[in-house]
N, C-alpha and C positions, 0 to 999 in steps of 0.2 A: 405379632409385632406389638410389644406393650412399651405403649406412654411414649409415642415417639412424638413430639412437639415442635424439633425445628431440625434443618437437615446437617448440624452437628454434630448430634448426639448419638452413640452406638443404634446401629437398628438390629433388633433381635427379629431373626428372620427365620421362620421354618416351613420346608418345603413340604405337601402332604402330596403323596402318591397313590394314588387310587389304583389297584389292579381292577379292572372292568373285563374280567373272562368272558365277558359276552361277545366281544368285540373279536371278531375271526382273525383280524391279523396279531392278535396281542399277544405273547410268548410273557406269563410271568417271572421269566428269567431276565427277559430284557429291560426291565424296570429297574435293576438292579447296578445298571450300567454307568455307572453316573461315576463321573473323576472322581479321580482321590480328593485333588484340589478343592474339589467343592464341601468338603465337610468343615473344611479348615474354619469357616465362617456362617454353616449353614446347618443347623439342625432339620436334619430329613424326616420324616415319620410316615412310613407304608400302610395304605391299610389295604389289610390284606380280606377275601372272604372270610375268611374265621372273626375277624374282627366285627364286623359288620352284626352276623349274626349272633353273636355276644351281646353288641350291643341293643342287638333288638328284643332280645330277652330278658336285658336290662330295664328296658321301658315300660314292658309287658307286664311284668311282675314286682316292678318299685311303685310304678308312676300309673298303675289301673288304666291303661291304652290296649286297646283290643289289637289282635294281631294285625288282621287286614288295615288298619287305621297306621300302624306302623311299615307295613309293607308299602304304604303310599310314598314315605321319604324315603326309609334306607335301603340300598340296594344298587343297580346298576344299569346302567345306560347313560343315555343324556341327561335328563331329569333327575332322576335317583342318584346318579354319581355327584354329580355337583352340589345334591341337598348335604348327602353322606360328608360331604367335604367341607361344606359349610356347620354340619352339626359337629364334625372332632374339634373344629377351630372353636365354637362356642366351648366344648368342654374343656381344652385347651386354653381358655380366657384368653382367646387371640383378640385383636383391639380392630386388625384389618385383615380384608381376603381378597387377594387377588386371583383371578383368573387369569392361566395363561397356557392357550393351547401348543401342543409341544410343534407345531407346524408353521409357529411364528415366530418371527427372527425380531432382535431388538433393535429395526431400523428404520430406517426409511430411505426411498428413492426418489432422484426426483428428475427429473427429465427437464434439461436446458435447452433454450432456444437454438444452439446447436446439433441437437441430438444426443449430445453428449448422458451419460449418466454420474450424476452427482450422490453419494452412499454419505448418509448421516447416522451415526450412530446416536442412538437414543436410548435415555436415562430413564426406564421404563418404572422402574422399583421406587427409584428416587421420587420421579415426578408424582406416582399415581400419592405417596406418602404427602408429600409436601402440600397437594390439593384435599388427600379426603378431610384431613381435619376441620375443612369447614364446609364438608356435604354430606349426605347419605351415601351417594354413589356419584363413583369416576370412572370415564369411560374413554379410553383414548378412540386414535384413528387407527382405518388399517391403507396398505398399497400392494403390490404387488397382485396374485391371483386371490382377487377375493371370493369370486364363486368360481364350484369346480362346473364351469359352463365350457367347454371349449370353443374353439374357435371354429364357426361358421362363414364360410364363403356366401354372402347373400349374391343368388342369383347363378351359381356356380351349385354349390353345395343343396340349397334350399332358398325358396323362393320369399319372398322379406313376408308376404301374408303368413305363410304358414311358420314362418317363424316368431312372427309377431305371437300368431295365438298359441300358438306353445308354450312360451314366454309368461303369458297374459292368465292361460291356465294353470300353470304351478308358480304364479310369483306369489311375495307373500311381502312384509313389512320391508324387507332388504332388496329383494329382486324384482325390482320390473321394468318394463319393456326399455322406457326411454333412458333408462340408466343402462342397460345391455348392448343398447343397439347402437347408443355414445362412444362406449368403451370400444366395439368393437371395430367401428369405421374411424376411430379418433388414435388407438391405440393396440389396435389387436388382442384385446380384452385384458389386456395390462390398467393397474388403476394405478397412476404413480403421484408421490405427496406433492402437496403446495406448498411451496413457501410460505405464503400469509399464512398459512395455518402453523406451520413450525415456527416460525416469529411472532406467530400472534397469543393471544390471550385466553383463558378458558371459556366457557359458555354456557347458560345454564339451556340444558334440555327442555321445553317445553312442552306441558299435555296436548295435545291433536286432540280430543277428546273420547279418545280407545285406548292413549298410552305414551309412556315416554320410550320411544323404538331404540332401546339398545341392541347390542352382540355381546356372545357365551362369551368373547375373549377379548383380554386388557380391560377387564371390567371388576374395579376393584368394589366391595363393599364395606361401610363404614359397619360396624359388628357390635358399636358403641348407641347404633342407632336401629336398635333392634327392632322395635316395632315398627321401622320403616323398611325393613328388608322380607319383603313376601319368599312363601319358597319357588321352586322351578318344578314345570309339572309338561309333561308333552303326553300325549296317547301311544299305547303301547306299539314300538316300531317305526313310531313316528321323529321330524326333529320338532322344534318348533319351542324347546324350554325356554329359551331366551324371548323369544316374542309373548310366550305367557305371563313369563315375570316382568314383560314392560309393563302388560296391562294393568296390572298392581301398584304403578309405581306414582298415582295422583298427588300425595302427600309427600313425596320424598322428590329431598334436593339431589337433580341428576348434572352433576358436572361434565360436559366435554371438554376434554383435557389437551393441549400442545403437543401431543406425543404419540408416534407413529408405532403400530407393530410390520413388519413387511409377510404378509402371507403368503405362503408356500403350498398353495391348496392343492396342487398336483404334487407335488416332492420330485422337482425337480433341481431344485439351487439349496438341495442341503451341504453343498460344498461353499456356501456362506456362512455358514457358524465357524469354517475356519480358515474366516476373515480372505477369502479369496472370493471376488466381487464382478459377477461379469461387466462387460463394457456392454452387451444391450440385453435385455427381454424379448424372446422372441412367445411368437403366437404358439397356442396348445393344440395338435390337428387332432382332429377325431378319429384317424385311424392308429395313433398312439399303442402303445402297449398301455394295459391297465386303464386308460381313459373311457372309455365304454363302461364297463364295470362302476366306474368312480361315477360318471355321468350320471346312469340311470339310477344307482342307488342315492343319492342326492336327490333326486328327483321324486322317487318313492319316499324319502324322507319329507319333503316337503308336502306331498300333494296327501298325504295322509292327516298331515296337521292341518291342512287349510281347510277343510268346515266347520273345524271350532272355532276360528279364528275369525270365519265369515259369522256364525252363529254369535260370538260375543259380541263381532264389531256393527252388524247389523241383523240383528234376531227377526226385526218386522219381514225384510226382504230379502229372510236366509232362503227358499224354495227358490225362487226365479234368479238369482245367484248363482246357486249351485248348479241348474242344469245350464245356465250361459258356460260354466267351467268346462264342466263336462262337454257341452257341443264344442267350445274349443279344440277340444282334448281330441274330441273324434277328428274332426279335420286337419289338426296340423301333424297327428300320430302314424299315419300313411309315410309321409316323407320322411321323418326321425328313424321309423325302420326302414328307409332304403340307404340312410347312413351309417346306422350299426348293426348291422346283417345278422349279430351274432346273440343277437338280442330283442325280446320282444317288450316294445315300450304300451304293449295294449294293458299290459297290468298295472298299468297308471292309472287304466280309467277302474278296472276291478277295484282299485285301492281307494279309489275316489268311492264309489258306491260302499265299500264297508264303511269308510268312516262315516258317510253320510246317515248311514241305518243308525251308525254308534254315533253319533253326534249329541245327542240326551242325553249317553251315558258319561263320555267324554266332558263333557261341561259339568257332570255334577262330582265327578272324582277332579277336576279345575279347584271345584270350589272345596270340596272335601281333603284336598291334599293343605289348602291354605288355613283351613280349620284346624284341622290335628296339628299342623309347624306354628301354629299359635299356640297350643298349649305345651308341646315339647319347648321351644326358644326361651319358656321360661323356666322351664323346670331341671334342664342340665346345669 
């Protein structure tokens, strides 16, 4: 989007596609899927593998960057896909870059004192434009299924201890206890928008002192402000990109924005993209089809990233940390396998001791991935 200044003027908008083959459910054909209608006003651009490694060979032998040094951005997953996507837009002289996971809808819900449900549709492209020009970064809100946690019966299901330290063991900058265990006696782990927040105003992010705590999605970056946008770096098989690039983010103005994405973290209401809006949200059971699957691999996502994330935020008191994690893990890990039978959640603790062994190395490819995207961001 170049030189957009006020929300009259044409917006040159193009959409990049990542094929991420790593990803088991991805079919490179279904990316391809996209309406007619949408081209009418939207230049698309795929990138494909081929592309990718083109481009790595590009850097390798223009720009004197050793291989390994470039396998750190381009490539795929979590991390690598969102650098890859951030570096076409640099070569592309994109001015903004928006993130937007394809599992979020442009809405918001909102839950009235009747029970009723109230669907706002939200200006998501518009708004995130209208605010970056006077930040680093925009971040809207989300509602709907924000974590794929399902719904737990306390006291029925699992006992609120061993759910508490479940919780308490794989949470990280987004997920913990007293926000889960809100959601779920408040709302059946529905998060649905505020009004003051859709009526209100934007907000500037402030440092905790480890980071300004954004999300991978509705998180636009200003690309004009380049030495404030660090890259995204998670441990291999891990998530956690978006909480590494918070902790980068001291210097740079983080705007929270008025503007809702609705998460569909189970895909269950992709019959709202065509504009057919249920009248409630109901709770996500654990004996679901595919929810097991979705649960635990979330889970494994998380609890692999979290010793970096203890080692950056407290390094003095990373040891007696990590085994409180772990003894959580052991005690509340009993119950979690008597609710998905089909599945053994003890590889949480397995994963937990790899990365804990790899936690040294992990932190120095942290720092080594933000090195070399300093010297690429200015050289395309």
């Amino acid at each position: 989007m170049n030189q957009v200044s006020n929300m009259e003027r044409p917006v040159n908008i193009t959409i990049f596609i990542l094929f991420d083959l790593g990803y088991q459910y991805t079919k490179r054909t279904d990316f391809y899927n996209i309406i007619p209608q949408a081209y009418k006003n939207i230049k698309i651009k795929y990138i494909t593998p081929e592309d990718i490694e083109e481009e790595k060979k590009i850097l390798v032998s223009r720009y004197d960057l050793k291989k390994d040094e470039v396998e750190l951005i381009l490539g795929h997953g979590h991390a690598k896909g969102r650098n890859t996507v951030m570096y076409f837009a640099l070569k592309r002289k994109m001015d903004y870059l928006l993130f937007w996971d394809d599992d979020e809808y442009p809405l918001a819900v909102v839950k009235n004192e009747d029970k009723t449900l109230e669907w706002r549709k939200q200006n998501n492209v518009q708004d995130h434009i209208h605010y970056i020009e006077k930040a680093d970064i925009t971040i809207g809100h989300h509602c709907g299924y924000i974590s794929p946690i399902p719904y737990m019966q306390i006291g029925d299901d699992i006992t609120e201890e061993a759910f508490r330290e479940y919780i308490e063991g794989i949470s990280n900058d987004i997920v913990n206890w007293d926000n889960i265990k809100e959601r779920f006696q408040k709302d059946s782990g529905v998060t649905y928008a505020k009004k003051e927040i859709l009526e209100g105003k934007p907000y500037e992010i402030e440092f905790d002192g480890t980071g300004k705590w954004i999300a991978g999605s509705t998180l636009c970056l200003n690309l004009k402000s380049l030495d404030k946008i660090p890259a995204f770096y998670n441990p291999k098989g891990a998530r956690g990109e978006d909480t590494f690039f918070s902790t980068l983010l001291k210097e740079a103005k983080v705007l929270r924005i008025p503007t809702y994405h609705f998460h569909d973290g189970f895909l269950k209401y992709t019959q709202i993209m065509r504009e057919r809006m249920p009248k409630h949200l109901r709770k996500i059971n654990v004996d679901e089809d595919t929810i097991e699957h979705r649960f635990k691999q979330a889970s494994l996502g998380w609890i692999k990233y979290k010793p970096l994330l203890m080692y950056i935020k407290q390094k003095e008191h990373y040891k007696e940390n990590i085994l409180e994690v772990k003894q959580k893990l052991e005690k509340s890990i009993p119950q979690i396998d008597q609710l998905f039978e089909n599945t053994d959640f003890r590889e949480l603790i397995m994963a937990l001791e790899e990365a804990d062994e790899n936690v040294k190395k992990h932190h120095k490819e942290y720092l080594k991935t933000n090195e070399v995207w300093n010297k690429i961001k200015h050289l395309i």
